[in-house]
C-alpha positions in Angstrom: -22.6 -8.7 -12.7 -19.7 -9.2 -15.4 -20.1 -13.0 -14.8 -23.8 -13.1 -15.9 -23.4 -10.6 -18.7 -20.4 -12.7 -19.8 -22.3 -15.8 -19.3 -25.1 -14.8 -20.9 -22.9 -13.5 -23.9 -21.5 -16.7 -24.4 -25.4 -18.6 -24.4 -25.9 -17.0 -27.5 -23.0 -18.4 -29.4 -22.5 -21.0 -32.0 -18.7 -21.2 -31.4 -17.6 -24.4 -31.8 -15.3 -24.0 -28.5 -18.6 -23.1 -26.3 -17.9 -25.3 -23.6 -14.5 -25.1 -23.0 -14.9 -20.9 -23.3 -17.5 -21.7 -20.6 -15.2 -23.3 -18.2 -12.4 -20.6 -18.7 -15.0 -17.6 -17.7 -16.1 -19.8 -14.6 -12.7 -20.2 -13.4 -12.0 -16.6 -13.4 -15.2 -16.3 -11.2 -14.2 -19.1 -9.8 -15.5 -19.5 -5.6 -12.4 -18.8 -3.2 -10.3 -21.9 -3.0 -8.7 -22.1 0.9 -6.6 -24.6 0.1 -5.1 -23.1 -2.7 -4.6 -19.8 -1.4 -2.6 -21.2 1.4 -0.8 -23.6 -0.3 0.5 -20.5 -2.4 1.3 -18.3 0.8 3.5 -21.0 2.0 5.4 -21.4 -1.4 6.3 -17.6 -1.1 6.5 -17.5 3.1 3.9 -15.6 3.7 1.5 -15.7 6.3 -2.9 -14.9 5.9 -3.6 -12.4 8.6 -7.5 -13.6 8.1 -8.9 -16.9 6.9 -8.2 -17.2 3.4 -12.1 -17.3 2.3 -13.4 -15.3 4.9 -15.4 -12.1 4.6 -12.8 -9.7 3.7 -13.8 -6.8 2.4 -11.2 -4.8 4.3 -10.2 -1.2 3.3 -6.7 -0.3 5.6 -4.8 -2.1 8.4 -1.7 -1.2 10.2 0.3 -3.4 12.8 0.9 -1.8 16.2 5.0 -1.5 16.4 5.4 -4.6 18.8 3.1 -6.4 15.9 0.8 -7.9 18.5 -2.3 -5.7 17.5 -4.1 -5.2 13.9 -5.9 -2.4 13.3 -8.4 -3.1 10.1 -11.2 -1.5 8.6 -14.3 -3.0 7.3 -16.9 -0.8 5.8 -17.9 1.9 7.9 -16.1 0.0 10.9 -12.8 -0.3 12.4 -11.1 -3.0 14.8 -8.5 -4.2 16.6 -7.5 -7.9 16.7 -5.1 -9.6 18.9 -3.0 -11.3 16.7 -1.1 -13.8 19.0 -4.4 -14.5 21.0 -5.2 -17.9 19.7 -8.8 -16.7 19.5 -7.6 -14.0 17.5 -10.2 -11.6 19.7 -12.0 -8.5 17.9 -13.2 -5.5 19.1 -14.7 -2.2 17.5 -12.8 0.7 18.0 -15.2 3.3 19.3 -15.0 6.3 17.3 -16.9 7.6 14.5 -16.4 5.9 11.1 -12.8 6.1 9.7 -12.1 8.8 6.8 -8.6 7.2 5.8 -5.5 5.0 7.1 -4.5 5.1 10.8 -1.3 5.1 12.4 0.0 4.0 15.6 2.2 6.5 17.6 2.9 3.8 20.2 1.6 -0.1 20.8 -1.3 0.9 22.4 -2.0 4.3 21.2 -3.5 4.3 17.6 -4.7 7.8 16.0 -7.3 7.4 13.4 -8.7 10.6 11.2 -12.7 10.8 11.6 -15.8 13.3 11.3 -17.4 15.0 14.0 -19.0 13.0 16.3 -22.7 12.6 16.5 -23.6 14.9 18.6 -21.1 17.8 17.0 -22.8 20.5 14.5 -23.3 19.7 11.2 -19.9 22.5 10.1 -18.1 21.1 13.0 -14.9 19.9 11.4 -12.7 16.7 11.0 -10.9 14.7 13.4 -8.3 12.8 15.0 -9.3 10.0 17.2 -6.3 9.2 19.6 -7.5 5.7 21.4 -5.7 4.2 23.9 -6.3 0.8 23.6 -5.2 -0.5 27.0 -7.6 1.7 28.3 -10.1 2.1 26.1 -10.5 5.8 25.9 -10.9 8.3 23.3 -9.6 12.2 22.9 -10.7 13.9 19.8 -8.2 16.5 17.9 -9.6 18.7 16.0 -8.3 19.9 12.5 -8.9 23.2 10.7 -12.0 23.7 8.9 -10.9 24.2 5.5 -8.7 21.2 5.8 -10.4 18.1 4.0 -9.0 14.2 3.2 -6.8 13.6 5.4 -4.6 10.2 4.3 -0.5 9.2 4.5 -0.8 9.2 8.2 2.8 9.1 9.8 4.9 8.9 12.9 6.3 12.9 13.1 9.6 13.8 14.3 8.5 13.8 18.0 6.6 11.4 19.8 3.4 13.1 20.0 3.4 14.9 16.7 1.5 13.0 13.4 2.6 14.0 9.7 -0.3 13.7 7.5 -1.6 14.8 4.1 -4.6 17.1 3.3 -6.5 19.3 1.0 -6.5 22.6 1.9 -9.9 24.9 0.8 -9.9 21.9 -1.8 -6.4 23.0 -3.0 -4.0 20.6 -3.9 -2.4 17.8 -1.6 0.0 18.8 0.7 1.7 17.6 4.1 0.8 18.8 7.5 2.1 18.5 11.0 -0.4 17.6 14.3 1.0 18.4 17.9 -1.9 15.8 19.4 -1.5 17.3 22.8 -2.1 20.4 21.4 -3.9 19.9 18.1 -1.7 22.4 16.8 -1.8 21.8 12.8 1.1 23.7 10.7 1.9 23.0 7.4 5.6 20.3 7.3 7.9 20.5 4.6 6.3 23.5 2.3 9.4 22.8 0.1 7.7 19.2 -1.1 5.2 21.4 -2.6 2.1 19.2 -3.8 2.3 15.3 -3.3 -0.1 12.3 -4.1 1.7 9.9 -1.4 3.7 10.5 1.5 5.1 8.3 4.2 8.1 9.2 7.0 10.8 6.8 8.4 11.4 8.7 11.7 14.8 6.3 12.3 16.4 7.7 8.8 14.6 11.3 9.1 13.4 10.8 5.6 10.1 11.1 4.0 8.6 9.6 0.6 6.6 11.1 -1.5 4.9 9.9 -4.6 4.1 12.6 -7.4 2.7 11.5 -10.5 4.1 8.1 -11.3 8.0 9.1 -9.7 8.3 8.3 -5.6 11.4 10.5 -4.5 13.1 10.0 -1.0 14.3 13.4 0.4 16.3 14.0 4.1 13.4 15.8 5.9 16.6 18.1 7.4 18.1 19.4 4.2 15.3 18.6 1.5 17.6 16.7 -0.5 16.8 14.3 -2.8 18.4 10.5 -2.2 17.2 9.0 -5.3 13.8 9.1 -7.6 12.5 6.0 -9.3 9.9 5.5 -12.0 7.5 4.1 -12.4 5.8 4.2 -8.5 3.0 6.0 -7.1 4.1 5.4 -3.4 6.9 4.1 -1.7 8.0 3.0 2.1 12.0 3.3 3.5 12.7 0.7 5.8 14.0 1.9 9.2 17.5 0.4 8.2 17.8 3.2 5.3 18.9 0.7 2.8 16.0 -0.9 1.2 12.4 1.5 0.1 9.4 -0.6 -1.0 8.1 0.6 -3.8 4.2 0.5 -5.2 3.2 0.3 -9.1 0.8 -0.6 -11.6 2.0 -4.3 -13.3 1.8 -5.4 -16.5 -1.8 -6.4 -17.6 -3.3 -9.8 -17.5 -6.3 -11.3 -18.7 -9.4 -11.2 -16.7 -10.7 -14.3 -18.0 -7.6 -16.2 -17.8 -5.0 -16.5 -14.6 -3.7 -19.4 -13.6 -1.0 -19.8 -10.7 2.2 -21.3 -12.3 2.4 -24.6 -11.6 -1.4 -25.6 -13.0 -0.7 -26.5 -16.3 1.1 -27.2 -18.7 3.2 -25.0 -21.4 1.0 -26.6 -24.0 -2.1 -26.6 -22.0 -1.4 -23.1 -20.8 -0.6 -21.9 -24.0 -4.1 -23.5 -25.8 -5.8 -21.7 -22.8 -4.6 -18.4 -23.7 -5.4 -19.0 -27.3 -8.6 -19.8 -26.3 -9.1 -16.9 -23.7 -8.2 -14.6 -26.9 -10.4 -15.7 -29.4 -13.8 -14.9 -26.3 -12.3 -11.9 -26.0 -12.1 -10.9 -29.7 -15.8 -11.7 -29.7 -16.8 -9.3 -27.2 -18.3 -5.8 -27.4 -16.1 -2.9 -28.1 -14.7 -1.2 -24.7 -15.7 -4.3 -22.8 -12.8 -4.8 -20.0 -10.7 -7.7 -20.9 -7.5 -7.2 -18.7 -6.6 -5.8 -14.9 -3.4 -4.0 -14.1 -2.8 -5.7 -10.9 -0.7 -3.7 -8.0 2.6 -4.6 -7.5 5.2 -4.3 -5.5 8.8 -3.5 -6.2 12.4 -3.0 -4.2 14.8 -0.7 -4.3 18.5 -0.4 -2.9 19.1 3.0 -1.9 22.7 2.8 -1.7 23.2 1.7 -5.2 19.4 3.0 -7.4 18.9 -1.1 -7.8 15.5 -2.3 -8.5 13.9 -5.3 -8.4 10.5 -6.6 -9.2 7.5 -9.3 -7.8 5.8 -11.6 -9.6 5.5 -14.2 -7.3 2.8 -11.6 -4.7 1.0 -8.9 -5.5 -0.6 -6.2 -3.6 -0.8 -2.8 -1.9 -0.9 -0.6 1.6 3.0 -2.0 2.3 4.2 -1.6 5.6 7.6 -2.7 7.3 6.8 -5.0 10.0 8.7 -2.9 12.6 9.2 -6.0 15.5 10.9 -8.7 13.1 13.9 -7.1 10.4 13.1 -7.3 7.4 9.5 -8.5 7.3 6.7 -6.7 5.8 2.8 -6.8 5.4 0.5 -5.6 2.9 -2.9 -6.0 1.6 -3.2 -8.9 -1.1 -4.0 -8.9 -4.5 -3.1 -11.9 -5.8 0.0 -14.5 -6.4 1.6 -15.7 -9.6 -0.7 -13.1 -11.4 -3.7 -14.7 -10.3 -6.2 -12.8 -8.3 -7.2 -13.9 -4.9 -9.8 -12.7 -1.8 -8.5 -9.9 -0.1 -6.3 -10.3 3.1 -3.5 -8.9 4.7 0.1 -11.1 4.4 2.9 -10.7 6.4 6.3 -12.5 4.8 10.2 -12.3 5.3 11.9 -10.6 2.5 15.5 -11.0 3.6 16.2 -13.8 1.5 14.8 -12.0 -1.5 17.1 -8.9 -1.1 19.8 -10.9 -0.2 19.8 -12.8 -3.0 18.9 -9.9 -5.0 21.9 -7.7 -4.0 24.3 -11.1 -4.5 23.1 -10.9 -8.4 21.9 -14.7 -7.4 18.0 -16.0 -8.5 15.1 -16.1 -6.3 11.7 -17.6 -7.2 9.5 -14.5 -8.4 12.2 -11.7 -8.3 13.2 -10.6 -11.2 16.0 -7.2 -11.8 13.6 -3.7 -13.1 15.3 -1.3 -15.7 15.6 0.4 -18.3 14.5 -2.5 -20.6 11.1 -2.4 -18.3 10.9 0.9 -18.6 12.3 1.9 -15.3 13.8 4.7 -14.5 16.2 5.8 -11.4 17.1 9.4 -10.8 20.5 9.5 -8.4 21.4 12.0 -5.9 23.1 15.1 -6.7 26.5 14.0 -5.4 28.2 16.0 -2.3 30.1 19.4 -2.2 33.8 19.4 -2.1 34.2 21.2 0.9 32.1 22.1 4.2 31.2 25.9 2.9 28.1 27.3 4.4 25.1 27.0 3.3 23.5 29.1 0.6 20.4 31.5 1.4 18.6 29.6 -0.9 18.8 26.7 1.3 15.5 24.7 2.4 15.0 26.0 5.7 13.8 24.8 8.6 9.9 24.5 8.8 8.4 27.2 10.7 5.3 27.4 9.6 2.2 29.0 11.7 -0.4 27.2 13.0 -3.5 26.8 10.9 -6.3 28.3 12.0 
């Protein structure tokens, strides 16, 4: 639709530049390129999940923790693939549709949130789906009736507990705590208080939780904060404790003009973007002329250091858990030009590595103050081992929602 209104804009135009404004708007709505996205995948050592040009109009995915199994979902529809089968072999996962992100509790036990199931009474209320997919069957959890939304789906403390996030009687977003044996739900962590993004790192006992545009990690045992940065809307600890991927808003580009790095050159680029301009001065008032893409930052917990991407950009980060150091998320683009969807799935040690050394690597690029970063450090450690005070967070023991 914007391509034909653009295009039909620009037939009506005695610009001089016609053409060539012509060929700038068909490149942004350009067909998918194959080639090019992988050459670009390779450059930054990533890896496509699905074929580059395929139909990928994915929402969520999450890799089962020996990262042999994808879970995906497409539309009303979710799957699991078998990544190292060569066939790559698809099935359905046979639950109702899908009402947010998934999490695995184990390689072949996935829990999905879902509505009742067909034949369940039109009040009945939301779901877990646990589905075993070796055997490929299906128990249903129920939640409480007055909570709605569910999202942030985590590992809990225990092996068959689930953190997630909810609405509750349409209140605000808070986190919750599922016994799936049970279906037990309490309310976790009442001292977080309202959040817009959560995720939990069971091998640091640490959560994240985005509010506003600040991501804060806190010890889930003592509530204390280990470092807030700004700007992010969600973040991810790895299971080492050092490094916490972070998720933000990047600096705008042009719709009508993104080109990968290496396509031109300075001069040509810069007459393009001249070019761009001047179509977009032309158009209506309020039309859209630039995207925000996602992006994706690291952060050094140990020392508050950020560190941006340009080279990829995306969303949905995940730590690969099998291979240190590797991690997948849903694709946006590289070199700030926008590409199909698709999931990737890269090695960052080189990149913090290089990072933490104060050396260059292609794309990553030091986030402060001059950005308009911001890093809030922990409070720093009593003197001496005095007992706690009563105001101290205590221990979560909530009672179970009805």
């Amino acid at each position: 639709m914007i391509a034909a209104t653009l295009l039909a804009l620009m037939g009506c135009s005695r610009d001089p530049n016609e053409g060539t404004l012509e060929e700038n708007v068909g490149l942004a709505f350009a067909p998918c390129n194959e080639a090019e996205i992988r050459f670009l995948a390779t450059k930054h050592n990533f890896m496509t999940a699905f074929r580059p040009c395929g139909n990928n109009h994915f929402r969520d995915f999450t890799w089962s923790p020996d990262g042999k199994t994808l879970y995906f979902q497409l539309g009303m529809s979710h799957y699991i693939m078998d990544a190292e089968a060569p066939t790559k072999d698809t099935r359905v996962v046979p639950t109702p549709s899908p009402l947010g992100p998934a999490v695995w509790l184990s390689a072949s036990r996935l829990v999905v949130p879902v509505g009742p199931t067909a034949d369940a009474a039109e009040d009945a209320p939301l779901q877990l789906a646990l589905y075993d997919t070796e055997q490929a069957t299906v128990f249903y959890v129920a939640l409480p009736a007055n909570l709605t939304a569910p999202r942030d789906l985590s590992p809990g403390r225990g092996v068959q507990e689930v953190f997630l996030t909810a609405q509750r009687d349409e209140g605000p977003r808070r986190v919750y705590r599922v016994e799936v044996a049970s279906g037990g739900t309490t309310e976790a962590l009442p001292w977080l208080g309202t959040v817009d993004t959560f995720s939990h790192t069971p091998g640091q006992d640490a959560v994240v939780v985005g509010v506003g545009d600040t991501v804060t990690v806190h010890d889930v045992e003592t509530g204390e904060a280990r470092g807030a940065w700004s700007p992010a809307q969600r973040g991810v600890l790895h299971p080492d404790g050092q490094w916490l991927m972070l998720e933000h808003l990047g600096e705008p580009v042009s719709i009508f003009y993104q080109r990968a790095w290496d396509e031109l050159s300075n001069k040509a680029r810069e007459r393009e973007q001249r070019r761009a301009k001047r179509f977009e001065d032309r158009l209506a008032e309020g039309f859209p002329t630039q995207v925000q893409p996602p992006t994706l930052s690291f952060a050094d917990l140990g020392t508050g250091a950020r560190w941006r991407l340009s080279s990829v950009y995306g969303t949905d980060f995940e730590w690969y858990a099998p291979t240190p150091h590797y991690g997948s998320f849903s694709l946006w683009g590289f070199e700030g030009k926008e590409f199909k969807r698709n999931v990737l799935l890269g090695d960052f040690t080189a990149r913090m590595r290089q990072a933490t050394r104060g050396g260059d690597f292609m794309g990553v690029h030091p986030f402060g103050t001059g950005d308009g970063a911001t890093y809030t450090a922990p409070a720093a450690a009593p003197e001496d081992d005095a007992a706690p005070e009563d105001d101290a967070v205590p221990e979560d023991e909530a009672a179970p929602l009805e």
